[in-house]
KEKE-3310 file (N, C-alpha, C; in steps of 0.2 Angstrom, whole numbers, plus 5000, padded with zeros to 4 digits):
npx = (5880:5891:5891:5897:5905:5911:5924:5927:5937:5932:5939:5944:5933:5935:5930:5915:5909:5912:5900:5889:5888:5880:5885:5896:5903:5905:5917:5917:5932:5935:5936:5941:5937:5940:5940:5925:5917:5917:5910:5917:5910:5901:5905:5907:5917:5917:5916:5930:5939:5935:5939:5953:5958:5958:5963:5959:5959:5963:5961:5963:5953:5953:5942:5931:5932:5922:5915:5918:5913:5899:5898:5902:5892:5881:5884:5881:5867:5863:5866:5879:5893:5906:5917:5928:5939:5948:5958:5964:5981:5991:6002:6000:5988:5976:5966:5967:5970:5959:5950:5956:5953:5940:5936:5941:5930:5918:5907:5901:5901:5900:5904:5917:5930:5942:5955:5965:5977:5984:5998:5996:5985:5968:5965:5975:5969:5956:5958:5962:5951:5939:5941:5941:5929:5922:5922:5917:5904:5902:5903:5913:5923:5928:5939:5948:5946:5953:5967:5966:5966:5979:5987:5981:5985:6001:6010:6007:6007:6006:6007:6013:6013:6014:6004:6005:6019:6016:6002:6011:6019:6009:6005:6015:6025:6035:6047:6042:6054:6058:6046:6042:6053:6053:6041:6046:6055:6050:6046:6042:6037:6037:6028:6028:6020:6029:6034:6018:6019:6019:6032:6041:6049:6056:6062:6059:6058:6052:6036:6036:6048:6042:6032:6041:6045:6032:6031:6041:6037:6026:6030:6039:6027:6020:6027:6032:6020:6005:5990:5985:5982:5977:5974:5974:5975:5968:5970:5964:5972:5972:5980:5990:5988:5979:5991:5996:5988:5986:5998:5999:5987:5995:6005:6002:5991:5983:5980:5969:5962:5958:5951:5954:5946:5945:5947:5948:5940:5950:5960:5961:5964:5977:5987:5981:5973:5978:5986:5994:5997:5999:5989:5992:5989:5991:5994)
npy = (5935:5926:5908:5897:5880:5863:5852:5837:5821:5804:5800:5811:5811:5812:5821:5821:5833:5839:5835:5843:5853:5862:5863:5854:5839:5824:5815:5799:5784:5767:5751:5736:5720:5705:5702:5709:5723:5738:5755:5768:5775:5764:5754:5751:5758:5746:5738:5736:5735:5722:5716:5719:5712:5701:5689:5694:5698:5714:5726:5744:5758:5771:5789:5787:5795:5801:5799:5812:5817:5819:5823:5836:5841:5840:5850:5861:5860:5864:5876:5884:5894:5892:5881:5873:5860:5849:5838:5820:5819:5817:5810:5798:5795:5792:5800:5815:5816:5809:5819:5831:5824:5823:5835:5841:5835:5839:5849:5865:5871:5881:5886:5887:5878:5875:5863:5856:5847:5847:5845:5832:5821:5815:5815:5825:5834:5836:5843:5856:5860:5861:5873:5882:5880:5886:5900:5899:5899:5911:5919:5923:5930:5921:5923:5926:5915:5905:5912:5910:5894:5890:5899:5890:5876:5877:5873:5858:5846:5827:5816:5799:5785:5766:5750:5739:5733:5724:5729:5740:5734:5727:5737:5741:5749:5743:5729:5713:5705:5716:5720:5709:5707:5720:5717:5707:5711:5720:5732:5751:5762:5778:5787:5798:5812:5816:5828:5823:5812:5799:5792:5781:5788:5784:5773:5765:5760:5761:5769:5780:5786:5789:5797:5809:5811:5815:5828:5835:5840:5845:5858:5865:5869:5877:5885:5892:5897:5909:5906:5890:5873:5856:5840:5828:5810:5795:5781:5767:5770:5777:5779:5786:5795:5804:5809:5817:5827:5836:5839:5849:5857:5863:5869:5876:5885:5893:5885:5875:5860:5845:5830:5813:5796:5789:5781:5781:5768:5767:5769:5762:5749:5753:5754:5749:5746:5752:5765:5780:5800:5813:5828:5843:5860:5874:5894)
npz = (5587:5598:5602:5609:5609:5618:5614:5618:5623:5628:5637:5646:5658:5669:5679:5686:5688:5674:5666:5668:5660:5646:5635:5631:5623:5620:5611:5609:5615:5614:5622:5621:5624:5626:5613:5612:5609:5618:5619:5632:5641:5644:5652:5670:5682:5692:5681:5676:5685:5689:5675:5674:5684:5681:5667:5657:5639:5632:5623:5615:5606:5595:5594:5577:5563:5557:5570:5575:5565:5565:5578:5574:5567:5577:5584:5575:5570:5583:5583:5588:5584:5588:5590:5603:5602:5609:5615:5618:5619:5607:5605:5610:5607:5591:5592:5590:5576:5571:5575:5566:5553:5552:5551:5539:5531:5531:5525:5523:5534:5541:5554:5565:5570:5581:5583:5597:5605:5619:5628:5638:5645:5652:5667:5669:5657:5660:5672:5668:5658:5663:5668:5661:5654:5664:5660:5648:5651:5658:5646:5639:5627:5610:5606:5615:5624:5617:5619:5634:5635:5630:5640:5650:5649:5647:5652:5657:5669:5674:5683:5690:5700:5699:5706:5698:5687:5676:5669:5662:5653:5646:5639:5632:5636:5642:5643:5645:5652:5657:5667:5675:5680:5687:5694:5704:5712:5715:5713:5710:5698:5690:5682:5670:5660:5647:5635:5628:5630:5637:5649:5655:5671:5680:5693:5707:5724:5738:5742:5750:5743:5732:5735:5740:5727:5719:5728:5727:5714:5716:5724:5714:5704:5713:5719:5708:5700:5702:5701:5705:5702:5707:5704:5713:5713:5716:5715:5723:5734:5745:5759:5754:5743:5753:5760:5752:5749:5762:5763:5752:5758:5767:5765:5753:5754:5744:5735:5722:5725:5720:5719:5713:5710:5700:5683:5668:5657:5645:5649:5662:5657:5650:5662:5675:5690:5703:5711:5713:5712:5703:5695:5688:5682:5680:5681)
capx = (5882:5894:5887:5903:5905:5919:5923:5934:5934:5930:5948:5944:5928:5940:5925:5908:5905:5911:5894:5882:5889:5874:5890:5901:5902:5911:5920:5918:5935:5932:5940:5938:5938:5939:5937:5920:5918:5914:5913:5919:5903:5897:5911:5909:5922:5917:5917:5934:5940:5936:5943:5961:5961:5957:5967:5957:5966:5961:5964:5958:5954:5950:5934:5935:5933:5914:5912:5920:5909:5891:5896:5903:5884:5876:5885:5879:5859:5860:5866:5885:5896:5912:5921:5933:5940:5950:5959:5971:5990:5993:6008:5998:5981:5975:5960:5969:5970:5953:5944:5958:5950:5933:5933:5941:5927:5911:5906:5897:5899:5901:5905:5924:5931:5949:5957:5969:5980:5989:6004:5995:5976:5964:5965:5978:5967:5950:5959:5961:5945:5932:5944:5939:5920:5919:5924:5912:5899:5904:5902:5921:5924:5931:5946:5951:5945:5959:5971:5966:5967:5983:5990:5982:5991:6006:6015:6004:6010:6004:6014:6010:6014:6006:6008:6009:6022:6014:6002:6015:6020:6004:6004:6021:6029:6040:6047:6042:6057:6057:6041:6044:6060:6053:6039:6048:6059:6044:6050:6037:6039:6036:6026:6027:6019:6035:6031:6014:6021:6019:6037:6046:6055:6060:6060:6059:6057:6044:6028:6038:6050:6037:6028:6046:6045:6027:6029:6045:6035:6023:6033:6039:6025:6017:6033:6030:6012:6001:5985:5989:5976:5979:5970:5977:5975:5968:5968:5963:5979:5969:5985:5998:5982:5978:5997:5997:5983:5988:6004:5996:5983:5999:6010:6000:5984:5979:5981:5966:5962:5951:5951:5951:5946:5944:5952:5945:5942:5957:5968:5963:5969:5985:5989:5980:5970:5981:5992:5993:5999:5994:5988:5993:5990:5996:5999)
capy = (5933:5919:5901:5892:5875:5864:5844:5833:5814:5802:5799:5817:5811:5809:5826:5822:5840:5842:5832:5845:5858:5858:5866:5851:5836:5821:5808:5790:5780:5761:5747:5729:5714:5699:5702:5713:5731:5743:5759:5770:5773:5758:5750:5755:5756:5738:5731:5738:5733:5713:5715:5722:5707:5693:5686:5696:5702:5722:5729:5750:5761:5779:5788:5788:5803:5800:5800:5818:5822:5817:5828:5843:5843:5841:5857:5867:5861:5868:5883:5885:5898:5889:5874:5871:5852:5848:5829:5818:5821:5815:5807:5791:5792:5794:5805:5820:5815:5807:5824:5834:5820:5825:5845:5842:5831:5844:5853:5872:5869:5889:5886:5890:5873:5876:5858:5857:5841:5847:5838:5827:5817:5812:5819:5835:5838:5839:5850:5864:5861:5864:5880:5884:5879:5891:5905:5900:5902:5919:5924:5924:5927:5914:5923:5925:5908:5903:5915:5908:5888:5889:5899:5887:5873:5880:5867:5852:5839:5822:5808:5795:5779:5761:5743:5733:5733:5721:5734:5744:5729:5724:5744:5742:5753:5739:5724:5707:5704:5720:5719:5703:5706:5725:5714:5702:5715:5725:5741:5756:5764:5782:5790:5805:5813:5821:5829:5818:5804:5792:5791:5779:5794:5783:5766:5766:5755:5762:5774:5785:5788:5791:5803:5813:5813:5820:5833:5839:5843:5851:5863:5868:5872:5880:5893:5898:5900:5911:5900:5884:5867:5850:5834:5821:5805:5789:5774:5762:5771:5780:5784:5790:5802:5809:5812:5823:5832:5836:5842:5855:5861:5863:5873:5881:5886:5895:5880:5873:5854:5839:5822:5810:5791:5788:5783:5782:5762:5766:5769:5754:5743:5752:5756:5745:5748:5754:5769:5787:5804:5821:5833:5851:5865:5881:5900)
capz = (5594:5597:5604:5609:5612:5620:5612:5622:5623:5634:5643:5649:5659:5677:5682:5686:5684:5669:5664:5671:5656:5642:5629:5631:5620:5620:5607:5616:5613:5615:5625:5616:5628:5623:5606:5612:5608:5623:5621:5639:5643:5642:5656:5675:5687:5694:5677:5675:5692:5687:5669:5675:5688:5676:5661:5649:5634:5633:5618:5615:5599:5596:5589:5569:5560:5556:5574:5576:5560:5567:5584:5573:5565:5582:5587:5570:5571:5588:5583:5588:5581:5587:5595:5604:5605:5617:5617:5623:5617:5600:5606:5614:5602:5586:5594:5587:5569:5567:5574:5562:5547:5552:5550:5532:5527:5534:5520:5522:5540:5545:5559:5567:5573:5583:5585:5601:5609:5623:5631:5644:5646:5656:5671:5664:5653:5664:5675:5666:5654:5669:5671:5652:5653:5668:5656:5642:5655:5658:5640:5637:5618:5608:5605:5621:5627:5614:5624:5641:5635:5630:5646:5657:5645:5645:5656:5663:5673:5675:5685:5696:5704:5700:5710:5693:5681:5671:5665:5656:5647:5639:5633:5626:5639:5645:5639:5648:5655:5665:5670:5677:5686:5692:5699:5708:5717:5720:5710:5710:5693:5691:5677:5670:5653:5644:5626:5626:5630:5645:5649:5663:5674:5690:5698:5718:5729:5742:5744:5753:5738:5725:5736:5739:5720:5718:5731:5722:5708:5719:5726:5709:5703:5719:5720:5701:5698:5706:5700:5706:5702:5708:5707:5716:5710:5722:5715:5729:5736:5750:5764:5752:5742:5757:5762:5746:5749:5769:5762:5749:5761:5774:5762:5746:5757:5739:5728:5721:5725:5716:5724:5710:5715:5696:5678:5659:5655:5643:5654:5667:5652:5652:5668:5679:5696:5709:5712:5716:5709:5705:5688:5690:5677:5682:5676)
cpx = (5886:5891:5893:5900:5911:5915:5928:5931:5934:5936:5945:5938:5931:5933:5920:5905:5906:5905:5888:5882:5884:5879:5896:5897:5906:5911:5921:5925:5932:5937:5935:5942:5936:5934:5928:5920:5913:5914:5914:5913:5900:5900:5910:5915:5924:5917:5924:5941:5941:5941:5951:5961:5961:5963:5965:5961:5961:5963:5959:5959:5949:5943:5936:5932:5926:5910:5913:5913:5902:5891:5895:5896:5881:5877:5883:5871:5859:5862:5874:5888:5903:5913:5928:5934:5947:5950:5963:5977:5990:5996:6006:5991:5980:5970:5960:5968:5963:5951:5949:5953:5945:5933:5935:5935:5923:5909:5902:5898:5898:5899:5914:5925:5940:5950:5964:5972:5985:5993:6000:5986:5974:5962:5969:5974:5958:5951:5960:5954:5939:5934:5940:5931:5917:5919:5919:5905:5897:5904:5908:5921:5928:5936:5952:5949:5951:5966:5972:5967:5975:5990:5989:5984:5996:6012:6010:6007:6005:6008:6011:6014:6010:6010:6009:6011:6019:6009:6007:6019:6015:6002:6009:6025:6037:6042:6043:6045:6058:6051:6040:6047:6058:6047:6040:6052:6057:6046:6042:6037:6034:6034:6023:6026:6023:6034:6025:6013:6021:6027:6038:6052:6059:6060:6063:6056:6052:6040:6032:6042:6049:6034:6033:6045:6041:6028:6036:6040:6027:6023:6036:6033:6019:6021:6032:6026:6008:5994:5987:5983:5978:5976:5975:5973:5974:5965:5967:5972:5975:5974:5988:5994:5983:5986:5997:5992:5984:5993:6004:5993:5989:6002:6007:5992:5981:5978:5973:5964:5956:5955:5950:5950:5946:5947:5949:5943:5948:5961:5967:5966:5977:5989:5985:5974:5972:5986:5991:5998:5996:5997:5989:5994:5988:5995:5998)
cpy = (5926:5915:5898:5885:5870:5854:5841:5826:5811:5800:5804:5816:5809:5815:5822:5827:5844:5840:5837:5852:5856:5860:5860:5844:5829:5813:5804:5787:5773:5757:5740:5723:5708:5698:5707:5720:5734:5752:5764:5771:5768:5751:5756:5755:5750:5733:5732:5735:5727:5714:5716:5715:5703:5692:5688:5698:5707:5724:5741:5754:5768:5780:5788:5794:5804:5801:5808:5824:5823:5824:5836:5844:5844:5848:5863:5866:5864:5874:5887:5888:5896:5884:5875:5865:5853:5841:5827:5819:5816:5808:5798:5790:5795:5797:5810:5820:5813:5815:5830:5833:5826:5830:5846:5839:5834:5847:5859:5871:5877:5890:5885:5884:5873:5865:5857:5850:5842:5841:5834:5825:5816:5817:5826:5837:5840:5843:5856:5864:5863:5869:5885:5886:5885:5898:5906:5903:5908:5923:5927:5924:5921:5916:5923:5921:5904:5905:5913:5899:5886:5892:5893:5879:5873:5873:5863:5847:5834:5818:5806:5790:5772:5755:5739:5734:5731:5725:5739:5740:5728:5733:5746:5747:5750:5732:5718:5705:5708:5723:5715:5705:5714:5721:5713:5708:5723:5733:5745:5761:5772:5784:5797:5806:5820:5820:5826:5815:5802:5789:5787:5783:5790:5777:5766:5761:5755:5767:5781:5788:5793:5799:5810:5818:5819:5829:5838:5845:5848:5857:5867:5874:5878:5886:5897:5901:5903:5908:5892:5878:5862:5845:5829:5816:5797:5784:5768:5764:5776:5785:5788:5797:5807:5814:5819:5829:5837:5840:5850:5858:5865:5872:5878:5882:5888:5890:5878:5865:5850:5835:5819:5801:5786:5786:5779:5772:5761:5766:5761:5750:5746:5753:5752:5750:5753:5757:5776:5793:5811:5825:5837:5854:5872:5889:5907)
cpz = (5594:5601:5604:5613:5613:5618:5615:5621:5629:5641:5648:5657:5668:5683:5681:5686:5677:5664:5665:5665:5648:5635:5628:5629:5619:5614:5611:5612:5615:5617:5622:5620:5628:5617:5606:5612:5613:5620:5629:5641:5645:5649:5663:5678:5688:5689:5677:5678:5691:5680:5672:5680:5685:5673:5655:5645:5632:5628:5616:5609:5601:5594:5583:5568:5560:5564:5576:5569:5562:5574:5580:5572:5570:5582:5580:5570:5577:5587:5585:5585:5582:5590:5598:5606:5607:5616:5618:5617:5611:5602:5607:5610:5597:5587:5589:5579:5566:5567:5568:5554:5546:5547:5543:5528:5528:5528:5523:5531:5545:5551:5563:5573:5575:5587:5590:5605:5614:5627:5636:5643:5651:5661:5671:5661:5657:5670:5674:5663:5659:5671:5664:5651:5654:5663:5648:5644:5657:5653:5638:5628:5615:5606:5612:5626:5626:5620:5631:5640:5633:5636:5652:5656:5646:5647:5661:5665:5672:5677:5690:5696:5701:5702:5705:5688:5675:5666:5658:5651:5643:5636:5631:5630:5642:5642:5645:5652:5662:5669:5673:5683:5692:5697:5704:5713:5719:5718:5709:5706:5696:5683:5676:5661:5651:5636:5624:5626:5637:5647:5658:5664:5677:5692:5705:5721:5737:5739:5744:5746:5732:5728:5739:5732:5720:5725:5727:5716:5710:5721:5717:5706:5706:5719:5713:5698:5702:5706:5699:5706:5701:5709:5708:5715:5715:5717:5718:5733:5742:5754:5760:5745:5747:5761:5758:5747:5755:5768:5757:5751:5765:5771:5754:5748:5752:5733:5729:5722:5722:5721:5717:5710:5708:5690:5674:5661:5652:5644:5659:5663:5652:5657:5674:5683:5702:5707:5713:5714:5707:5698:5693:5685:5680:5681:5680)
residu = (UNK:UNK:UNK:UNK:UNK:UNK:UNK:UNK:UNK:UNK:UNK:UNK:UNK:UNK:UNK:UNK:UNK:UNK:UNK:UNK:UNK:UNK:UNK:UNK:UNK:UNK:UNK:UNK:UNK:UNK:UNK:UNK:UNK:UNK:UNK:UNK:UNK:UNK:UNK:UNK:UNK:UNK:UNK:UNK:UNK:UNK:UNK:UNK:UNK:UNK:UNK:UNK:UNK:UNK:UNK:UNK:UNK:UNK:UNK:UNK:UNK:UNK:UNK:UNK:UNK:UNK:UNK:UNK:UNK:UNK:UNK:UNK:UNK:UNK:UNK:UNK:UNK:UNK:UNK:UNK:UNK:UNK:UNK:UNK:UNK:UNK:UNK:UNK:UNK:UNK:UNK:UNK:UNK:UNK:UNK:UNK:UNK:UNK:UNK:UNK:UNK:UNK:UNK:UNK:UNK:UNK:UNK:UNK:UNK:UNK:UNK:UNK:UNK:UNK:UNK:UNK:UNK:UNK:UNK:UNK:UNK:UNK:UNK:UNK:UNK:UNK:UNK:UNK:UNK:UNK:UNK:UNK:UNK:UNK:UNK:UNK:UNK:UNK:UNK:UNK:UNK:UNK:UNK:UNK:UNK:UNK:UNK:UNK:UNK:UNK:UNK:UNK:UNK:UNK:UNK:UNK:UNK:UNK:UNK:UNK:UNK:UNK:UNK:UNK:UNK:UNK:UNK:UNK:UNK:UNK:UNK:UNK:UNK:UNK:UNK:UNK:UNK:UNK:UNK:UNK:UNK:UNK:UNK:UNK:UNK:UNK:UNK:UNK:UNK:UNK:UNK:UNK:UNK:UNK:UNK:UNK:UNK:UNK:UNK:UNK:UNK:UNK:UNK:UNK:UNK:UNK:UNK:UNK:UNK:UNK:UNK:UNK:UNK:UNK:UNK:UNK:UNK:UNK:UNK:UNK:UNK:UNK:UNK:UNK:UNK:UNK:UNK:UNK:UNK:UNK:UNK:UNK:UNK:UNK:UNK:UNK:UNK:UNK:UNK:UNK:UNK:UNK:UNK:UNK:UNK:UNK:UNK:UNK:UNK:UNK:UNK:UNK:UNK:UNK:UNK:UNK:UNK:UNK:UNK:UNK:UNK:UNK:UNK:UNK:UNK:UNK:UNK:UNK:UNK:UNK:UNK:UNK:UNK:UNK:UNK:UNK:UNK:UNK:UNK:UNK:UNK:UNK:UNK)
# end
């Protein structure tokens, strides 16, 4: 009889119900603040909230292969006949590579470990994974869990809004100069995850623009998907959230909604505190 079990990392942690699942397992990365090592766990919101307002210097690292090795074992003394991991996009972390290291260093492990980095994190990737969970819960085979995580993969989105450039400078997204100048003339970048990647889409100059943007990409994938889940994304962005939400209820009565108020420690370091946008996985 199979025992499935599902490993993700701690970026993904955007659900508080993905916590209540006793099959789920997760790789901590770590945020290192002023030369002190955190791991995500270990950092709340409020600590997080002061660090990104300070002068700290923020630096973040993945789990290492040893970490991924110690879980795989967990999941064989409890008796697991397979895994499924589950982590952020290659593109932007060495997650993917450490837990690949791992699973060649296991020995007798007989146990069926499938290694998975779909295009997008954090919040993309915990909204489809609590669609997956529920399906293990249900006693879904592990072949066709496979089958169901790559349809509801297929195409995820991620993008949003944030109030400070300067973020995407100190994560290398930007140079200094244009984080400076988009600053000062008040520009409202647009971020979106293309092939893995945290790409600057757009620069705009209001709320309203941005939220044009995001509903674009609502209606897209509103008109082509008949399973439609969207977390919208409030970070201290309260009016221009609930616009988004208002507008989905209005027009995709079947859609799925999360509220999320929340984001990794990893990410506060590269993205800051404030701004607003919306995960959608689809099929």
């Amino acid at each position: 009889m199979e025992k499935i079990g599902i490993l993700i990392d701690s970026t993904t942690h955007t659900r508080k119900e993905l916590l209540q699942y006793d099959f789920i397992k997760t790789a901590y990365l770590k945020v290192i603040i002023d030369q002190k090592e955190y791991l995500e766990s270990e950092l709340s919101k409020e600590d997080m909230e002061k660090f990104v307002s300070g002068t700290h210097k923020m630096l973040t690292s993945q789990p290492s292969p040893q970490n991924f090795i110690d879980l795989y074992n967990e999941f064989k003394v409890e008796g697991y006949t397979h895994v499924l991991v589950v982590v952020l996009s290659e593109q932007i972390s060495g997650t993917f590579q450490s837990a690949l290291i791992a699973k060649t260093m296991v020995e007798d492990l007989r146990m069926e470990i499938s290694i998975h980095s779909p295009k997008t994190a954090s919040f993309g990737i915990a909204n489809g994974i609590h669609l997956i969970a529920e399906k293990v819960k249900t006693g879904t085979k592990f072949k066709d869990l496979l089958d169901f995580y790559y349809n509801v993969f297929k195409e995820p989105l991620v993008t949003f809004t944030l109030s400070d450039l300067m973020h995407l400078f100190k994560g290398g997204r930007l140079s200094k100069v244009q984080a400076l100048l988009g600053t000062v003339l008040r520009i409202k970048p647009i971020i979106e995850m293309l092939d893995g990647k945290l790409e600057l889409v757009k620069k705009t100059r209001t709320n309203n623009a941005c939220y044009d943007f995001f509903v674009e990409k609502i209606n897209y994938y509103g008109n082509k998907y008949e399973n439609f889940y969207i977390d919208i994304i409030d970070l201290n962005a309260e009016e221009w959230s609930q616009k988004l939400e208002d507008y989905v209820k209005a027009n995709y009565p079947k859609a799925t909604i999360h509220r999320t108020n929340y984001v990794s420690p990893v990410f506060y370091v590269h993205l800051g505190n404030k701004g607003f946008g919306i995960a959608v996985v689809a099929y």
